[in-house]
Residue, then its C-alpha position, 0 to 999 in steps of 0.5 A: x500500500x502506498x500512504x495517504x501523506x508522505x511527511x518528509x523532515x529535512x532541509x537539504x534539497x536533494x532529499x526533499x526531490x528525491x522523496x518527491x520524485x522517486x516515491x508514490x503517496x497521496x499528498x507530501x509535506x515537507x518540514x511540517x505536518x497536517x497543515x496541508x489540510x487546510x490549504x483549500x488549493x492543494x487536492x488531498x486524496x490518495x493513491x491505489x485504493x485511498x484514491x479511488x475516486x469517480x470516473x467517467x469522461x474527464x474524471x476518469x482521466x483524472x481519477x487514474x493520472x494523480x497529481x501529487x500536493x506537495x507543501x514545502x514548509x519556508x523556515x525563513x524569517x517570515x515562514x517562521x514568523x506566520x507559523x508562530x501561532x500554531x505553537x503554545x502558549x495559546x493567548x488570545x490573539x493567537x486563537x484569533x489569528x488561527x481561526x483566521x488562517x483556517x476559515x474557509x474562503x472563497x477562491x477568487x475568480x482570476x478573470x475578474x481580478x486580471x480585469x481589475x488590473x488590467x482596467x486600473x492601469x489603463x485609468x492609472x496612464x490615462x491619469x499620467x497623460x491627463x496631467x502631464x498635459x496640463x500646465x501644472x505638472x511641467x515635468x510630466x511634459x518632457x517624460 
């Protein structure tokens, strides 16, 4: 049988790509566990029979060729400063914090977000231009 999740703690790099490549598991997490679990992007599933899912069309394409969820634990200053609150004491605060880092949150839709973006620079140039041509900002001219 192969595992639901491979937990893998080590911070050489070729350790953590040989267990990625040359091993088979459901989900993979390196320097940390169970956090996966609440990263709504990263599938959890398994692999042989934990992984029996639906099939038919896609599904059983996707059913049959698994992709693998791999979180790799940052132990950088801002990793560790994020990660702080899960560790004891428990005050307030970091409660508070916690239930923030695990509520469940909608997925924001790409397109309208790149639309958002991409309408707030064209306004953002059309304002330069704007104000280059009047006489106010004289050195916006020469740009």
């Amino acid at each position: 049988e192969k595992p639901l999740s491979l937990y893998v703690f080590s911070t050489n790099k070729e350790t953590q790509n040989a267990f990625k490549s040359q091993t088979s598991s459901g989900s993979m997490v390196v320097n940390d566990a169970v956090v996966h679990l609440s990263v709504e992007t990263l599938p959890f599933g398994g692999v042989g029979a934990s992984g029996m899912g639906a099939y038919h069309g896609k599904y059983t394409f996707t059913t049959f060729s698994h992709q693998k969820s791999v979180l790799v634990r940052d132990f950088s200053a801002i990793g560790e400063y994020l990660g702080e609150n899960r560790y004891p004491p428990y005050a307030d605060w970091k409660i508070k914090r916690l239930g923030l880092l695990l509520k469940n949150r909608k997925i924001p839709n790409c397109i309208s977000v790149n639309l958002v973006c991409f309408l707030l620079g064209i306004g953002f140039a059309f304002a330069v231009k704007l104000l280059a041509e009047s006489s106010t900002f004289e050195f916006l001219k020469n740009m």
